[in-house]
C-alpha positions in Angstrom: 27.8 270.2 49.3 27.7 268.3 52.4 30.7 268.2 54.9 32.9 264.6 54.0 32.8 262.3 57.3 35.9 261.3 58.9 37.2 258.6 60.7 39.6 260.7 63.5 43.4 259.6 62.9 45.0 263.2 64.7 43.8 266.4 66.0 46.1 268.9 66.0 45.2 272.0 68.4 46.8 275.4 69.0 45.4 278.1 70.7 45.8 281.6 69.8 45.1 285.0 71.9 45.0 288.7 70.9 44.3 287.8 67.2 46.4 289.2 64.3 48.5 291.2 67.1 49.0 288.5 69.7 50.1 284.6 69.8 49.6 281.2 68.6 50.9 278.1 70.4 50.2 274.3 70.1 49.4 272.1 72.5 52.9 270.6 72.9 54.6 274.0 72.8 56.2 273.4 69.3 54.7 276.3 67.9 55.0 279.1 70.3 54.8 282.0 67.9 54.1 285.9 68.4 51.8 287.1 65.1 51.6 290.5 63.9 49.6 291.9 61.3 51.5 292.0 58.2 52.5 295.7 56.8 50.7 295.1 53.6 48.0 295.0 56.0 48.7 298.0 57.5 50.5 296.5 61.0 54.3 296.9 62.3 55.2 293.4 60.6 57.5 292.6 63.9 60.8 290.5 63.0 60.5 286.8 64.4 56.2 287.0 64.2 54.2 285.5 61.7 51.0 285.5 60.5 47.6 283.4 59.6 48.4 283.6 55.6 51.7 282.0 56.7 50.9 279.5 58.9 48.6 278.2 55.8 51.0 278.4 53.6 53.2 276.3 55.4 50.5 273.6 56.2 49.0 273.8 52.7 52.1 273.2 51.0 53.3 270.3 53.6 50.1 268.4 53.2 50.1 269.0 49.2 53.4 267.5 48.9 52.2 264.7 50.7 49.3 264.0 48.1 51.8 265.0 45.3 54.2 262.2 47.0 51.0 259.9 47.0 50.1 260.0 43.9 53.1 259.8 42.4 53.5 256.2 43.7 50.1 255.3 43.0 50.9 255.9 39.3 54.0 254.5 39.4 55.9 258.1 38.4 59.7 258.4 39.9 59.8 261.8 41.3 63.5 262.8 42.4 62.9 265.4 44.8 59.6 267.5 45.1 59.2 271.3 46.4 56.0 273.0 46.7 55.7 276.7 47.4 52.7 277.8 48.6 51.4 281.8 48.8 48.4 282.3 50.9 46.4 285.7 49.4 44.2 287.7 51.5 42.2 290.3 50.4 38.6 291.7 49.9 35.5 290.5 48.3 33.3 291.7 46.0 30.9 291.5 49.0 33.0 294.0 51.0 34.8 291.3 53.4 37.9 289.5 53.0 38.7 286.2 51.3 41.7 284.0 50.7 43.5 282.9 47.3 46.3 280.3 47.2 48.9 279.6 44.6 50.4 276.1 44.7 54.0 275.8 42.3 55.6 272.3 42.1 59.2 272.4 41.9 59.6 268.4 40.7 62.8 266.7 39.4 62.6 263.0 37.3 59.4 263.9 35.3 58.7 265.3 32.3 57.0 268.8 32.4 53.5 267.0 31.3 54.0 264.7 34.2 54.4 267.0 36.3 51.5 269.1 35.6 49.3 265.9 36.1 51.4 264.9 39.4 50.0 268.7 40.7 46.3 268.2 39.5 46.2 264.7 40.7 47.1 265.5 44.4 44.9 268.3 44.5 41.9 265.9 44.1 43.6 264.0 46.7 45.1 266.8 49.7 43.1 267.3 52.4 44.0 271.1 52.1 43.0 271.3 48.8 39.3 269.0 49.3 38.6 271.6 52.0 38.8 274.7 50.4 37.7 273.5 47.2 34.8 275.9 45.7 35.3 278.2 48.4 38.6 279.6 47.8 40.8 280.0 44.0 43.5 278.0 44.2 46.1 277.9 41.2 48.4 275.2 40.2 51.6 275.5 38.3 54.7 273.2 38.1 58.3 273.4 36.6 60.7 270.3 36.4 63.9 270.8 38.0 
């Protein structure tokens, strides 16, 4: 599949050094974050760090609210209050490398459970997160109603 052409709206940029043991930082100092490799991972998991898998869980399930938000006006659908957790999964491939896996849960209130459901599948096919990583990563949807 050929990479989708975009118009620029915003670039974000952050700049890490030391990898998985060092630290990440935006360009307007917002994020300023040590990272350490998590202990599941075999590292010393230091209080107050983070980690890759985290930081795209946290913009994964921003943006995905977003297109849930979206299309939830588009087709007319009163949601109360939306939460979406997000868990970023690393771990090997069959090929002997690693690999990511995301689970996206919808936490919705003022829909039915069916609505719901197609509130989650619906901004998937919209969320930038979700058209980037789509056929290279599995990504699993599941909603409750609040």
């Amino acid at each position: 599949m050929a990479p989708v052409a975009i118009q620029p709206l915003y670039t974000a940029t952050a700049t890490s050094h030391g990898g998985r043991n060092g630290r990440v930082r935006s360009d307007n100092g917002t994020i300023d974050m040590a990272l350490t490799m998590p202990k599941a991972l075999g590292g010393p998991e230091t209080a107050g760090s983070t980690n890759p898998e985290q930081l795209f869980a946290a913009g994964y399930s921003a943006c995905f609210e977003g297109a849930l938000r979206l299309v939830a006006g588009q087709m007319k659908k009163q949601i109360k209050d939306a939460h979406i957790t997000a868990k970023a999964t690393i771990g090997k491939t069959q090929a002997g490398g690693f690999g990511l896996a995301v689970e996206l849960h919808g936490k919705l209130s003022g829909v039915s459970q069916a609505e719901a459901d197609e509130l989650m599948h619906a901004a998937h096919k919209v969320c930038p997160y979700s058209l980037a990583t789509q056929g290279n990563i599995e990504v699993k949807l599941s909603s409750e109603v609040a």
